[in-house]
Structures are given as structure tokens and as C-alpha cells.
PATILO-983466 format. One record per residue (C-alpha): residue in one letter; x negated, y, z negated; chain; residue number from 1. Coordinates in nm, 2 decimals. Last residue first. Layout:
<recs>
  kolgu      px      py      pz  zado  drenfi
      A       X       Y       Z     A     NUM
...
</recs>
This chain:
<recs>
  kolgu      px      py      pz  zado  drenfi
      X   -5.22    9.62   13.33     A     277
      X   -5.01    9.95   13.27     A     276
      X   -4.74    9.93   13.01     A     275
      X   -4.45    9.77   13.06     A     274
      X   -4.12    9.97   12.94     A     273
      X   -3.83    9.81   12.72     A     272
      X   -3.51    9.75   12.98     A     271
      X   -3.54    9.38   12.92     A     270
      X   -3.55    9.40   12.57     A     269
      X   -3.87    9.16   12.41     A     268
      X   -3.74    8.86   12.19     A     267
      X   -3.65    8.66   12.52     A     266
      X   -3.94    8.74   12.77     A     265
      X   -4.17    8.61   12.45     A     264
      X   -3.98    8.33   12.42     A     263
      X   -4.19    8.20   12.18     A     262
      X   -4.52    8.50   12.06     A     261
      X   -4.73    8.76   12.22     A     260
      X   -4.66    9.12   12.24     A     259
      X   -4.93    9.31   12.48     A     258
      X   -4.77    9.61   12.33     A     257
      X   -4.49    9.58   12.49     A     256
      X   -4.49    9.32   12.73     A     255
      X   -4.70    9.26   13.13     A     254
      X   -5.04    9.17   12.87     A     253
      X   -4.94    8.90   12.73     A     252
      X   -5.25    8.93   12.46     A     251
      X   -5.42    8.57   12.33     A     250
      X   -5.73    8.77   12.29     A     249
      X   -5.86    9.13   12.25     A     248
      X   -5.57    9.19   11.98     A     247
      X   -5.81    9.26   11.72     A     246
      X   -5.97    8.95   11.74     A     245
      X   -5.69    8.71   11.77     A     244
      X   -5.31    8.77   11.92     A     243
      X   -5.02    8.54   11.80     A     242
      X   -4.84    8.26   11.91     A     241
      X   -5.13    8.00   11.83     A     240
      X   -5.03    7.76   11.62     A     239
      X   -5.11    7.98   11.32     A     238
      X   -4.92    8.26   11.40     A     237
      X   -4.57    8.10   11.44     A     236
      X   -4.62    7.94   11.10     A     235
      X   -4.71    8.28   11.01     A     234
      X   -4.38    8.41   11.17     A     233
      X   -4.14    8.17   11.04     A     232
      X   -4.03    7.91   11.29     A     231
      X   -3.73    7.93   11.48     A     230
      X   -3.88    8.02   11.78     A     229
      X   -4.12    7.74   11.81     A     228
      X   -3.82    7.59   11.86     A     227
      X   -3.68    7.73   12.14     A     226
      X   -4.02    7.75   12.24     A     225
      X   -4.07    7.38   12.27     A     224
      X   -4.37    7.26   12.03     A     223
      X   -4.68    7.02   12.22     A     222
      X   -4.74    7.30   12.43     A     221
      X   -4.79    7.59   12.21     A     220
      X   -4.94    7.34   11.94     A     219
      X   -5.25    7.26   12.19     A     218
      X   -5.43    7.01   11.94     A     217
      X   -5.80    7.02   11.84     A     216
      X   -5.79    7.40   11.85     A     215
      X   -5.99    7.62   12.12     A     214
      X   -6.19    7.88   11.90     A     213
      X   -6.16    8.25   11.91     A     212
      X   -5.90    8.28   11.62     A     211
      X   -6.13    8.03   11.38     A     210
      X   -6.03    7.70   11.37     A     209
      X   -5.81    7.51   11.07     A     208
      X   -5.77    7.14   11.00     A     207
      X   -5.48    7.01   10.84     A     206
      X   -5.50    6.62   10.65     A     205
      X   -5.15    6.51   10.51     A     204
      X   -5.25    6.19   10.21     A     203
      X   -5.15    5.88   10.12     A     202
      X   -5.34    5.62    9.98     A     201
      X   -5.22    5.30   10.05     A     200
      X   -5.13    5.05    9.79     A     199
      X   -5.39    4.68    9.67     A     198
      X   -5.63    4.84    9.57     A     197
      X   -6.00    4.88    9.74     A     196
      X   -5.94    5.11    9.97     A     195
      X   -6.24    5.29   10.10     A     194
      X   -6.33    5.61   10.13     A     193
      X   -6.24    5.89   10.38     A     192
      X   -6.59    6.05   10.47     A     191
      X   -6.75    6.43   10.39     A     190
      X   -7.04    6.62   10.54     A     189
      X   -6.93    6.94   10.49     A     188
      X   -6.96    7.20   10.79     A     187
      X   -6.62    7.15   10.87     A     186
      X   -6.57    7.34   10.50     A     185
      X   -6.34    7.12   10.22     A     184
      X   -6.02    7.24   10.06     A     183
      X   -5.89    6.98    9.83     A     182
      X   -5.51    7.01    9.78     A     181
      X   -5.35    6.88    9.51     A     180
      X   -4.97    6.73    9.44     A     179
      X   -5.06    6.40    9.37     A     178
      X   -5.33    6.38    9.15     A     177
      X   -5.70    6.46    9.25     A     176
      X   -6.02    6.25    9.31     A     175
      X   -6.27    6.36    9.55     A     174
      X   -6.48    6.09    9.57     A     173
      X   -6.87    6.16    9.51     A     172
      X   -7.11    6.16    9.77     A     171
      X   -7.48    6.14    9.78     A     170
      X   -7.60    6.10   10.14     A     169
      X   -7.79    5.77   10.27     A     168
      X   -7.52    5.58   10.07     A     167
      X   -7.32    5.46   10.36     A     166
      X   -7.20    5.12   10.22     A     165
      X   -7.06    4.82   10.39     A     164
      X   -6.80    4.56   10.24     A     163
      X   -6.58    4.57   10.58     A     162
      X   -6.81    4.74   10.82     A     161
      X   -6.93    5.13   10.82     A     160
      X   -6.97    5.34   11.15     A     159
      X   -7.27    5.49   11.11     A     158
      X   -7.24    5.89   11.22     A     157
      X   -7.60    6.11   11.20     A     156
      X   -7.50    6.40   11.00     A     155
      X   -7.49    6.73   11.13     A     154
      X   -7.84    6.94   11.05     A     153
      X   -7.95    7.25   10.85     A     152
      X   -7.79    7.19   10.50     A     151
      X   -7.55    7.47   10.32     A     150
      X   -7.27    7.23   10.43     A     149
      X   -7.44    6.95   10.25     A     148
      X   -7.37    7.14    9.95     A     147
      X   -7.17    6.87    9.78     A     146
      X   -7.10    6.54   10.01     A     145
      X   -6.80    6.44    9.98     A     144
      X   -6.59    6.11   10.02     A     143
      X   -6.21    6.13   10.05     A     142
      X   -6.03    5.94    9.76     A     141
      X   -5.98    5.54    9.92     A     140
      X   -5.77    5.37    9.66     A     139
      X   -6.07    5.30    9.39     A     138
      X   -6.24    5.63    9.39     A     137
      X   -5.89    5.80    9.28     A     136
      X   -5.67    5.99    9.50     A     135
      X   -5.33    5.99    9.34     A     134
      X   -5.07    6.01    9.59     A     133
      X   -4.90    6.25    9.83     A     132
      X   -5.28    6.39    9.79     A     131
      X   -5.26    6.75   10.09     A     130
      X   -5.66    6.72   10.24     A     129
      X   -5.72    7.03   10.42     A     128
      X   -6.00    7.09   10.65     A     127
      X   -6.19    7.43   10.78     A     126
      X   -6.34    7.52   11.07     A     125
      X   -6.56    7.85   11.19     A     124
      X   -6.76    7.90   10.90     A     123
      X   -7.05    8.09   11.05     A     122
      X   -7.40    7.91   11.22     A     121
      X   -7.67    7.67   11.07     A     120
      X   -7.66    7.44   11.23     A     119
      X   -7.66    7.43   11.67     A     118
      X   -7.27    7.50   11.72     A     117
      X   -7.14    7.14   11.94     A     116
      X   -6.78    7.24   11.90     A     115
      X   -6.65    6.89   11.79     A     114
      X   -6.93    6.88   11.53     A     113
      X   -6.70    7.10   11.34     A     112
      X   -6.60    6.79   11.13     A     111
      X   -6.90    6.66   10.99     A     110
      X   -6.93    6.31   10.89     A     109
      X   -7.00    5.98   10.68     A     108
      X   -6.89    5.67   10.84     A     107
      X   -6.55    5.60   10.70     A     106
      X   -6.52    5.35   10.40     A     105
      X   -6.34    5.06   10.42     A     104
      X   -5.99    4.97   10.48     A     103
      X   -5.91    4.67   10.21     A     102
      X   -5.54    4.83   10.14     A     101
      X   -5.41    5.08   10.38     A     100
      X   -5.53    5.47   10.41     A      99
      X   -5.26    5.67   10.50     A      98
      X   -5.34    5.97   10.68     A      97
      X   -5.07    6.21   10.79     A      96
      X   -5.17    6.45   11.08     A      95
      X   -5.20    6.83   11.14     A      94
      X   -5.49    6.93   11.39     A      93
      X   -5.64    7.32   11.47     A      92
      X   -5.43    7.56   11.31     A      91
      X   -5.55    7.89   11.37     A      90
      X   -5.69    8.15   11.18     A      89
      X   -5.64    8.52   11.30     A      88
      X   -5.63    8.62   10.92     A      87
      X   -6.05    8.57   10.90     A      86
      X   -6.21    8.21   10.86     A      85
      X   -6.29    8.19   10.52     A      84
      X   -6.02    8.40   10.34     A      83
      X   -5.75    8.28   10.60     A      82
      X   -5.77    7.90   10.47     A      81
      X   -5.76    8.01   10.13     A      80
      X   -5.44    8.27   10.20     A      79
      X   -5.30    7.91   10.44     A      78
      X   -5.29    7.69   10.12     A      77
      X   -5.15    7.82    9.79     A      76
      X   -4.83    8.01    9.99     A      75
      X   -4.75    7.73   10.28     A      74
      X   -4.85    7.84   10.64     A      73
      X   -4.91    7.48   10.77     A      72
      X   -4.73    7.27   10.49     A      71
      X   -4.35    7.40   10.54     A      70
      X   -4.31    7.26   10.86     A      69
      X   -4.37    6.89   10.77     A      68
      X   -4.02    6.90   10.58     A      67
      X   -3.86    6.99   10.90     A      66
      X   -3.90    6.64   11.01     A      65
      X   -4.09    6.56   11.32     A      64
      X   -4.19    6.80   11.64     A      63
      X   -4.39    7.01   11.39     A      62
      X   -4.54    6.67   11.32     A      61
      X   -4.69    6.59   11.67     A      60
      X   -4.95    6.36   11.46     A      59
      X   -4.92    5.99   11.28     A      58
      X   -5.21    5.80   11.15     A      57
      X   -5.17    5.45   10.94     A      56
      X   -5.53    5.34   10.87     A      55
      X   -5.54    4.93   10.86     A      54
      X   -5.75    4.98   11.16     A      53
      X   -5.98    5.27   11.07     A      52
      X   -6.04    5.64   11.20     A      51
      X   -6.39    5.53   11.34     A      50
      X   -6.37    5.14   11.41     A      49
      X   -6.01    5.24   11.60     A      48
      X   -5.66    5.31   11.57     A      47
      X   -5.67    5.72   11.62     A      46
      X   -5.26    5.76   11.65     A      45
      X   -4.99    5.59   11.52     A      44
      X   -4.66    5.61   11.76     A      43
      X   -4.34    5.72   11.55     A      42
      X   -4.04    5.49   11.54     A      41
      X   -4.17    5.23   11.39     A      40
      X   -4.26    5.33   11.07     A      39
      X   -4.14    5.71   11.08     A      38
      X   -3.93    5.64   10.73     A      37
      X   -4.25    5.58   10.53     A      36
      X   -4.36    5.97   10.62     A      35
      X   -4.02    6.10   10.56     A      34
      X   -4.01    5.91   10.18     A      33
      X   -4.37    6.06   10.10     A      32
      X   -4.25    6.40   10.20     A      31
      X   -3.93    6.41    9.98     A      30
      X   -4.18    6.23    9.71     A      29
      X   -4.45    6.47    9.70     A      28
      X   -4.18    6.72    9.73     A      27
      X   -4.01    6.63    9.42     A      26
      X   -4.37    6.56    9.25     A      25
      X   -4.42    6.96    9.31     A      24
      X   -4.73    7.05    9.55     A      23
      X   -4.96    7.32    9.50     A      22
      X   -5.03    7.12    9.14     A      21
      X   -5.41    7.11    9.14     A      20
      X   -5.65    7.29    9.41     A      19
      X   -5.98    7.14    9.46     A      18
      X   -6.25    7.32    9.62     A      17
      X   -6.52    7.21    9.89     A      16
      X   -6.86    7.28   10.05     A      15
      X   -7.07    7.30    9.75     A      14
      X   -7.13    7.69    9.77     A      13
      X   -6.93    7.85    9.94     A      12
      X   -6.66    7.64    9.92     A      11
      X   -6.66    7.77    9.60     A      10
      X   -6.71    8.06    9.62     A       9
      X   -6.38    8.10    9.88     A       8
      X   -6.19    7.85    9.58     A       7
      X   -6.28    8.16    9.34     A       6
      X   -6.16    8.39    9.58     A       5
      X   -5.83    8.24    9.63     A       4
      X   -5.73    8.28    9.24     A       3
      X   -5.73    7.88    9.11     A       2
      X   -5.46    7.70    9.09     A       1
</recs>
């Protein structure tokens, strides 16, 4: 794995970074066998021309197996994530994404579109693509488009049919064993590929906003306190039970030290003083 730094460079300057062995196979496996046993039981999500049909999609996973938890705020993953959008990050969208035999490519994208910033502007998203399997250019390895997020527009979106190929931009599949992490910008123009074997291609995708930005998914309400609660603190932190900015957002301002966190009338004494509003 490379020093954080060198991946911040990186995505710098073509828009992603691959990180190799962040995952062991053991976990690969533990998460692999949690993700099969959700078939149904656990609603699929996004089943349309854009996110693909035979593309198997399930969110809420902080609600799910503990396993999940360990992704969001893991070691290798969330110091990268925190280097290009400041420590007040948040997490924006956690999903698994497995792409099915014969799916075809995705229309080519950016991700940050979703905040409607006139190009060029600040790094203010940022994906990460967890391989449970080999990503290779055959089973579907996420499409990218180096530098594009240097470029000064968003990409027009062409939804692809089956046999179909976007190659107005020149990609390259972002092929890494099981176990990596590619880091890519929202600002990248990027694609899931298609799936020409005959296995999915398994992979968690995590998005990432900046402190001041409204995430894709509302975490604080999706997640009970009680066990939100038991969470580790940066875990805590990145859904969105913490302050941003300094402290000038997210505050509770009737608590100590405009605390902010689950059960926050729980975790603060009930005899502590208030400060002035």
C-alpha cells in the first residue's frame, strides 16, 4: 500500500489510485459469504437501464452484518479519503455491487454531478471501490477515465445497450485482485464495465462528501442510536455524528461544548452545565 500522500498525488493527477492487499482473502471471503447470504432477504436497490438489471445492489449496510462496519472508517481507507476532503469527511453512500454475467457497460459518468458545482471547483466527493473478487476487463472492472477529472465539463451520460460501446472517452479497466481498493475522485469520469464471463464481479462501492455537503444517504436516520452508539467513534464521525468546519456546523448547541453525537442527552451528565445559546 502506498503512503497516503502518494495515493493524494495521485488522484491528483489521473483521478484515481489503486491500493493492493487492504483486504485479507479471509475477509474477502467472510464478506463475500454475508453478501450471498442476503439473497432474499435483503431488497436490491437501483434496478434500472443506469445501475443495470442483472446488477445485484444492496444498501442500509450498517443496519446489516457487523462485518460491513468495519469498511467505512477502516485504517488503509478512511486516512486517503480524509487527505482529499479535510477530517470532517462524511460518508456519503455504502452499497455492494455485484455485477452479473452479460451486464453491459455503464454509461460513462461523474459522480459529483449530484451537487450540480459548475467544473472546475474543489474535491468535494470521493468513491471507493472495495474488489471481493478479481476485477479484470473481462468480468466487469470499473471503467476510468485518467485525468478527466482535471477536464472542464461533466460527461454527457449514454446509457449503453447489450453489445454497446461508450468509447467517446478513453478508459482503461481498473483491474485489481481481491483485496484492493481503487480510490477514484467524483470528478472522474469513470463507468462499471461489462461482464462478459460467466461469475459476478463483486465489489463494496463507498462514497465520501465533504463536512458541509448533504450525503447521498441520511445515516443518522437510517441507524438507531442505540446502535449508532456502539460504533467506534470515527465510524460515528463519518455518518454524520460529529461537528464540521471547525465546529460551526452539526453543533447541539443546548450540550457541553455543543457535543454532538448518539444519544447525545445519554453520554452527556444531566447535572453538566449548558452554556448560553
Amino acid at each position: 500500500m502506498a503512503p497516503v500522500d502518494q495515493h493524494r498525488a495521485a488522484l491528483a493527477e489521473n483521478g484515481y489510485s489503486i491500493a493492493t492487499g487492504v483486504l485479507t482473502d479471509a475477509e474477502c471471503d467472510e464478506l463475500l459469504a454475508t453478501i450471498d447470504g442476503m439473497a432474499g432477504t435483503w431488497g436490491r436497490s437501483l434496478v434500472q437501464s443506469f445501475h443495470g438489471y442483472r446488477t445485484v445492489r444492496y444498501f442500509d449496510l450498517l443496519n446489516a452484518a457487523p462485518v460491513f462496519r468495519i469498511l467505512p472508517a477502516h485504517p488503509a481507507i478512511l486516512p486517503v479519503v480524509r487527505a482529499v476532503l479535510g477530517h470532517d469527511c462524511l460518508l456519503s453512500t455504502f452499497g455492494t455491487v455485484a455485477i452479473g454475467p452479460g451486464e453491459p457497460a455503464q454509461a460513462i459518468h461523474a459522480d459529483d454531478v449530484l451537487y450540480r458545482l459548475p467544473r472546475p471547483h474543489g474535491d468535494v466527493f470521493c468513491n471507493v471501490m472495495i474488489a471481493l473478487s478479481d476485477f479484470t476487463a473481462e468480468n466487469g472492472a470499473t471503467r476510468i477515465v485518467p485525468g478527466s477529472n482535471r477536464w472542464p465539463d461533466d460527461p454527457e451520460i449514454r446509457i449503453m445497450r447489450d453489445g454497446e460501446v461508450d468509447d467517446r472517452y478513453p478508459s482503461i479497466a481498473a483491474e485489481m485482485p481481491r483485496g484492493s481498493v481503487c480510490f477514484f475522485l467524483g470528478t472522474t469520469y469513470h463507468g462499471g464495465g461489462a461482464n462478459s464471463t460467466d461469475t459476478a464481479r463483486t465489489g463494496i462501492t463507498m462514497a465520501y462528501c465533504a463536512g458541509w455537503l448533504r450525503p447521498q444517504e441520511n445515516f443518522t436516520v437510517a441507524v438507531r442510536q442505540e446502535l449508532a452508539a456502539t460504533f467506534p467513534p470515527d465510524l460515528r464521525a463519518v455518518m454524520g455524528w460529529s461537528t464540521a468546519h471547525g465546529g460551526a456546523l452539526g453543533r447541539v448547541y443546548t450540550e457541553p461544548d455543543h457535543f454532538s453525537g448518539p444519544l447525545v442527552a445519554g453520554l452527556v451528565p444531566p447535572d453538566a452545565p449548558r452554556r448560553a445559546m
